[in-house]
C-alpha positions in Angstrom: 13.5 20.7 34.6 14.3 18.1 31.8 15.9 14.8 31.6 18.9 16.1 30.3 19.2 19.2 33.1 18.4 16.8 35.4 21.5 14.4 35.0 23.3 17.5 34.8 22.8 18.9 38.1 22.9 15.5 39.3 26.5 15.0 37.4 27.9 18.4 38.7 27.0 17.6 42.6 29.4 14.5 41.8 27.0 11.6 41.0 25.7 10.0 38.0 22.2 9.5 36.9 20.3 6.4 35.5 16.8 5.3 34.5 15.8 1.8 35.4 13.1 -1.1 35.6 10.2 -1.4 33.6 11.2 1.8 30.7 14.3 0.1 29.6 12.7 -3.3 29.6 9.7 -2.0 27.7 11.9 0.0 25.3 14.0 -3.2 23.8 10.8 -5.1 24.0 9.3 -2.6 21.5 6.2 -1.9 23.8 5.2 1.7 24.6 7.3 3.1 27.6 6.3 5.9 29.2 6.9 6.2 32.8 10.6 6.3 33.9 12.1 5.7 37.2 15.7 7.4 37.9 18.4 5.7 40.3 21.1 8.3 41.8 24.4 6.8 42.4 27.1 8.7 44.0 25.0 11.1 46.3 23.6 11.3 49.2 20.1 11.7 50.7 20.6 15.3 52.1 22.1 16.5 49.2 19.6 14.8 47.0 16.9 16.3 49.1 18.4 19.7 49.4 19.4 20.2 45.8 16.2 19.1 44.9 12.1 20.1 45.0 11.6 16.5 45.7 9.0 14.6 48.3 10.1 11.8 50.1 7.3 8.7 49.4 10.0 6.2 51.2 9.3 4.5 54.3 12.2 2.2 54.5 14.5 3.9 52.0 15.2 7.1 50.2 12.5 7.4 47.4 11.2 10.3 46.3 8.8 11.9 43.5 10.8 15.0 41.4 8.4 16.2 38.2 11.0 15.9 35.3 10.4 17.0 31.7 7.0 17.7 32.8 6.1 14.1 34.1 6.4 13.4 38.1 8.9 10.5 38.6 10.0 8.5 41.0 13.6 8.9 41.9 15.8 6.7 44.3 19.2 6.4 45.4 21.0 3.4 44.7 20.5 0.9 47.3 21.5 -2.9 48.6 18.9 -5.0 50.2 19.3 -7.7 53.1 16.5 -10.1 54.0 16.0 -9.9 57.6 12.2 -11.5 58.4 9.2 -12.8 56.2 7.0 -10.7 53.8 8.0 -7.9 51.1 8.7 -5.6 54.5 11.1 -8.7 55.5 14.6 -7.1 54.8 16.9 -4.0 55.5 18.0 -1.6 52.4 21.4 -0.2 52.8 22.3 2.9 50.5 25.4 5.0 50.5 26.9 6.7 47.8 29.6 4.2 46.9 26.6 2.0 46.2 27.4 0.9 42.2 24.7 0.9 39.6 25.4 -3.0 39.1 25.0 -3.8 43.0 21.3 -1.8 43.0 20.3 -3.6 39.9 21.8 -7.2 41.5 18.9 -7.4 44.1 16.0 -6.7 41.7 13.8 -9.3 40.5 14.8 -10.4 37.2 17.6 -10.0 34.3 14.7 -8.3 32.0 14.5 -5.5 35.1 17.7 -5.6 35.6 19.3 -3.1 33.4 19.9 0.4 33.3 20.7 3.2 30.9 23.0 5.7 32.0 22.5 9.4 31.4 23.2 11.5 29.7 24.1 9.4 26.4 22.1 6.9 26.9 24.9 3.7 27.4 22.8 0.7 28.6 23.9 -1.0 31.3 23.3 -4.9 31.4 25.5 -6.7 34.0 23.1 -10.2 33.9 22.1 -10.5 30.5 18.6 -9.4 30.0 19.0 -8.2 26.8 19.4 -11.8 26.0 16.5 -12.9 28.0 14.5 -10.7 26.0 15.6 -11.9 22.5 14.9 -15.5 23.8 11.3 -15.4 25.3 12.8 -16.2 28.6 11.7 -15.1 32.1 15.3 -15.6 34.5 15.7 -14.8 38.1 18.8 -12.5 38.9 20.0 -13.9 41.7 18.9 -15.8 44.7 17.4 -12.0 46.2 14.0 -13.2 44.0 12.7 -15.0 47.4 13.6 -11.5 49.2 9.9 -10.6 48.1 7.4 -13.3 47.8 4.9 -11.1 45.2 7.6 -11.5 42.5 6.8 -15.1 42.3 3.4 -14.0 41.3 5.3 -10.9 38.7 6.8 -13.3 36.8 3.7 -15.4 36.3 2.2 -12.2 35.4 5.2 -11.0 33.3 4.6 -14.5 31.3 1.2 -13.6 30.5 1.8 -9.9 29.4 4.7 -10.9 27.3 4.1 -14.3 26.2 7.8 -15.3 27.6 8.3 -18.9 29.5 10.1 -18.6 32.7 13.3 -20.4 33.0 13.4 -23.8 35.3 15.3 -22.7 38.0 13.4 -19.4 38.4 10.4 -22.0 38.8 12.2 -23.2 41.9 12.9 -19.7 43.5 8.8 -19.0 42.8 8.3 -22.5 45.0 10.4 -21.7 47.6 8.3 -18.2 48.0 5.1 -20.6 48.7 5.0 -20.3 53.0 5.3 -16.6 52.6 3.2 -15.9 49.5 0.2 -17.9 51.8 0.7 -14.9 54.3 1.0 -12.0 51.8 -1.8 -9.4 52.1 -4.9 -10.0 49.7 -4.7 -6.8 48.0 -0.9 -7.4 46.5 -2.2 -10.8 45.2 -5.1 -9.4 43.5 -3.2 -6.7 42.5 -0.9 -8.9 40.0 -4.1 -11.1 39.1 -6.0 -8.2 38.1 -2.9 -7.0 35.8 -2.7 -10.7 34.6 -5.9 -10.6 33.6 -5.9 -7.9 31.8 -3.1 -9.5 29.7 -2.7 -10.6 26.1 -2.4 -14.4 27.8 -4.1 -14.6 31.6 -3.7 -18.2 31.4 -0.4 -18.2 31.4 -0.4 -16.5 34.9 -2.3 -19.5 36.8 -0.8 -22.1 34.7 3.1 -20.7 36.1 1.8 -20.4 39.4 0.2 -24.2 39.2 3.6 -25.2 37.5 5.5 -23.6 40.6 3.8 -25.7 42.8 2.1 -22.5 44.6 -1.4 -21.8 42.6 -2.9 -23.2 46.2 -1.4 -20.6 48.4 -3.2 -17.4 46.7 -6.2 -19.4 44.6 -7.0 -22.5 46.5 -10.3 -22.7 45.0 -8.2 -22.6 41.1 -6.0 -25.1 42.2 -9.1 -27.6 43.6 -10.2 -28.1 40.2 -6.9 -29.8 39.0 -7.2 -33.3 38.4 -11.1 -32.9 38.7 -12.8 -35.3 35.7 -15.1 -33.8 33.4 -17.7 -35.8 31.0 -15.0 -36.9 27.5 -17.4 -36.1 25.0 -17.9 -32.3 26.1 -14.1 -31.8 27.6 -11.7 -33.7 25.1 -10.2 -35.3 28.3 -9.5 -32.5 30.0 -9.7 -31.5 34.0 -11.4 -28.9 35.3 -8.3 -27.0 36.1 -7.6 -27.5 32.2 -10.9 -26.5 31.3 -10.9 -23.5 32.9 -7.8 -22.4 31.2 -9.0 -22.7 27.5 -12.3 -21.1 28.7 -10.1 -17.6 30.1 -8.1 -18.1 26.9 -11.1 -18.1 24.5 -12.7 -14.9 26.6 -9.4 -13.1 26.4 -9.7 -13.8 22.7 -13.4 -11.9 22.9 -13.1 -9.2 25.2 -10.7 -6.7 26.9 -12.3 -6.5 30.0 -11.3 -8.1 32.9 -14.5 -8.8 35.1 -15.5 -10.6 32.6 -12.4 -12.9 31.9 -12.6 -13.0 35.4 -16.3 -14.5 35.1 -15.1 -17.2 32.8 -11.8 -18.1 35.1 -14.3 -19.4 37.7 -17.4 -20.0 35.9 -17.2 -23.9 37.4 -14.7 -23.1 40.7 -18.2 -25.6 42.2 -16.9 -28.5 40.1 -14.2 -29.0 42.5 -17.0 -29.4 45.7 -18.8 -32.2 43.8 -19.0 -35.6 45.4 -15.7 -37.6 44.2 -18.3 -40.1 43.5 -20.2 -38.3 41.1 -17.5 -37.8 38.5 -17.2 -36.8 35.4 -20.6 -36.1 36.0 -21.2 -32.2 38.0 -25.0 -31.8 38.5 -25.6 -28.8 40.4 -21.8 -27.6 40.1 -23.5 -24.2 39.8 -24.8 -23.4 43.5 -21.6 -24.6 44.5 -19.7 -22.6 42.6 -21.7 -19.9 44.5 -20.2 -20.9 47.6 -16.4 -21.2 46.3 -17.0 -17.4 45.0 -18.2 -16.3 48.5 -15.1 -17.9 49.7 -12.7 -16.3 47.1 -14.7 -12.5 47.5 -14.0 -12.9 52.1 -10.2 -13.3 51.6 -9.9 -11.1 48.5 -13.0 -8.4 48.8 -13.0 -8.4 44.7 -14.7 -5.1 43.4 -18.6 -5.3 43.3 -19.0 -5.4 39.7 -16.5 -8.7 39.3 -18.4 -10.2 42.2 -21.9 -9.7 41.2 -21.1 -10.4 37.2 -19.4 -13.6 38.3 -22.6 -15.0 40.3 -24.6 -14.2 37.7 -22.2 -16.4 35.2 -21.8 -19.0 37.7 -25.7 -19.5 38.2 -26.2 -19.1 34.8 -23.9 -20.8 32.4 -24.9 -24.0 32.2 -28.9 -22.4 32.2 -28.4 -19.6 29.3 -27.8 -22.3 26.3 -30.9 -23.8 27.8 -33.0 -20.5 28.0 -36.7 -21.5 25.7 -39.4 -20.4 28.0 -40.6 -17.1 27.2 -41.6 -16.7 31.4 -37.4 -17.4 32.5 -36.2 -14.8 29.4 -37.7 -12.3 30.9 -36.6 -12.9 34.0 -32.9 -13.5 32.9 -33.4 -10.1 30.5 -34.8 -8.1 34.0 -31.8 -9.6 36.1 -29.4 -8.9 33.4 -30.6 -5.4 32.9 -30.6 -4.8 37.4 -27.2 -5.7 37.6 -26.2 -3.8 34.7 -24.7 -6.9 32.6 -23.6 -6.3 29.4 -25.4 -9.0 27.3 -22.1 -8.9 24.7 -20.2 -9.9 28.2 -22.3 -12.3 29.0 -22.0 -13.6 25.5 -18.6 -13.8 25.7 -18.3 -16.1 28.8 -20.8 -18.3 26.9 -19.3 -18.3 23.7 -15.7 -19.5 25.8 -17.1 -21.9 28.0 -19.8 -24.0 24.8 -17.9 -22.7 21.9 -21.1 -21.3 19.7 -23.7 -18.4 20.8 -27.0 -19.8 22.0 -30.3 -18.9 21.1 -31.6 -16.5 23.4 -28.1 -14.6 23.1 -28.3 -14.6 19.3 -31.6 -12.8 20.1 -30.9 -11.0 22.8 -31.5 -7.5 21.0 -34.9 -8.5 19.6 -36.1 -9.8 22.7 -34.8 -7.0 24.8 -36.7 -4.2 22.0 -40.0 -6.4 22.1 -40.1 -6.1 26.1 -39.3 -2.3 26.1 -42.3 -1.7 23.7 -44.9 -3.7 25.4 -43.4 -2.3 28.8 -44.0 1.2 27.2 -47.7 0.2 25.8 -49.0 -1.9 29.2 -51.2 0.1 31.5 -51.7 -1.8 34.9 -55.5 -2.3 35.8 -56.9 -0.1 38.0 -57.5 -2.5 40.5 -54.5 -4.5 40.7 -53.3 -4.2 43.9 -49.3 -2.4 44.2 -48.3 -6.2 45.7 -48.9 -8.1 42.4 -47.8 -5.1 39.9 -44.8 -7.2 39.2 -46.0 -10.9 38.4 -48.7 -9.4 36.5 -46.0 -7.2 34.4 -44.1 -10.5 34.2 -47.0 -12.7 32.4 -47.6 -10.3 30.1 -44.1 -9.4 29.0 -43.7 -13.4 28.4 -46.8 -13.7 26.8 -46.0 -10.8 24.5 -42.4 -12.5 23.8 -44.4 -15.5 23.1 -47.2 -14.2 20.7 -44.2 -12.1 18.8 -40.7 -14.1 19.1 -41.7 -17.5 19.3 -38.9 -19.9 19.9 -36.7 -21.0 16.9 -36.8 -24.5 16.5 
């Protein structure tokens, strides 16, 4: 069944068919749309459910999946919402079919979401103006229903980094009023929208909403500690940690696509904000710390192994890698780089963001990484080298190869 059959069964049971949300956003954005969601009006759920092959995926409400022009969709019937309790479960949907088109898209989210495009003919339906908000760069609240969910305080941060749009002033108040309930939301929805942020043209735009809402320290505590933390003038142009940060995700954004490591650089120096207040600007040994805020982030969040284990290995290492000379600690860094399967273009990325030029051992990564696979290839262990000191022994001769072949620039 097509679109168009679709609206026409739907049309000669008596009700009136639309497509909603994200599609008709992303279409007068100009950014590929592909998914469509449908909102019945007019009909019931029996007759919705009997009229149709459709399977019911709503616990609260009547949602359902129907496979139209070849792509399964998710279809609804139009609905009202009530907040009744705390949380995105929190409220009570009402649905009938003399629910309107303009009262299901009152209690969504934002203007931007907030439209519709009736079908067939394709007439779009804008009751609060987001076309508007979408010429002007402008993230807006559609009514006061924003708090009904908490999460959308942390959509419109992310919407702001995926779009590049600001998010109008008293929308920043409805995202501070969701603070008390986004501190109780389940980890996986919050890492849900970070993950999508950071996988945006502009993740720093997503904490720097939250930290301008007032409620970075509900869902990134360990973020929001480094604000106001003082960093050394000459390397930080005066600004905080917090700050820092920010340009340092903006700058591996600019680098890579991939999200563990813009990740990486987001918390590359999360243990500048455990340093002795005494000690500023100064943050000797900021790196084991930061080792402890990680731990702290990966209980409440459980982040997916490969983010976890490629941010240690920044964290350790960032201030370190500039630093690497001796041919003993390259090969160790090359053999613990290689174990966990980091990338060393990844790895040069974080570097490059965080000290603004490619160090040494980086720029040679390849070379020295081809002169230990050779000598690895041409070693034979001694006969009587016992199994227990195989690996210091491969070790000193792998750096003394390195040392004899590459010798430091410099």
């Amino acid at each position: 069944m097509n679109e168009n059959e679709f609206a026409a069964r739907v049309a000669a049971l008596g009700g009136q068919l639309y497509v909603v949300g994200g599609w008709v956003r992303d279409r007068l954005i100009g950014r590929p749309a592909e998914d469509k969601d449908y909102v019945v009006c007019g009909l019931d759920a029996q007759t919705l459910e009997r009229e149709f092959q459709v399977r019911s995926v709503g616990r609260q409400f009547p949602v359902y999946l129907l496979e139209v022009s070849g792509r399964l969709s998710e279809v609804a019937l139009a609905r009202t919402e009530r907040k009744t309790g705390t949380g995105y479960r929190g409220f009570e949907a009402r649905f009938s079919p003399e629910t309107t088109i303009e009262e299901d898209l009152y209690r969504r989210d934002t203007r931007m979401n907030s439209m519709a495009v009736r079908l067939p003919g394709g007439e779009l339906i804008d009751p609060f103006g987001g076309r508007g908000d979408i010429k002007n760069k402008i993230i807006r609240a559609t009514s006061e229903h924003f708090r009904d969910d908490p999460v959308r305080a942390l959509r419109a941060a992310r919407q702001s980094a995926q779009l590049g749009f600001s998010i109008d002033p008293g929308t920043v108040e409805l995202m501070s009023a969701c603070r008390g309930e986004l501190a109780r939301e389940p980890a996986e929805r919050v890492f849900a929208e970070m993950r999508r942020a950071l996988a945006s043209p502009r993740p720093e735009f997503f904490f720097t909403a939250l930290r301008d809402a007032g409620i970075l320290d509900a869902v990134f505590p360990e973020l929001a500690a480094l604000i106001g933390v003082e960093q050394p003038a000459l390397y930080h142009r005066g600004l905080d940690a917090f700050e820092h940060s920010m340009e340092v995700l903006r700058r591996a954004a600019a680098l890579t696509p991939r999200a563990a490591t813009r990740f990486a650089a987001l918390v590359h120096d999360l243990g500048k904000e455990l340093t002795p207040r005494q000690e500023w600007p100064r943050h000797i040994g900021h790196e084991e710390r930061g080792l402890a805020a990680l731990e702290r982030l990966d209980r409440r969040m459980t982040l997916p192994r490969p983010w976890y284990h490629f941010a240690r290995f920044m964290i350790a290492n960032h201030m370190r890698l500039p630093r690497l000379r001796r041919p003993g600690a390259i090969v160790a860094v090359i053999g613990e780089m290689r174990r966990g399967g980091f990338d060393a273009a990844e790895v040069s990325a974080v570097i490059r963001a965080d000290h603004g030029a490619l160090p040494d051992f980086l720029q040679r990564y390849g070379r020295y990484a081809a002169v230990l696979d050779e000598e690895r290839a041409r070693l034979a262990f001694p006969a009587d080298l016992p199994p227990q000191a195989r690996g210091r022994w491969l070790r000193m001769r792998l750096a003394e190869a390195l040392a004899r072949r590459l010798p430091p620039e410099g």
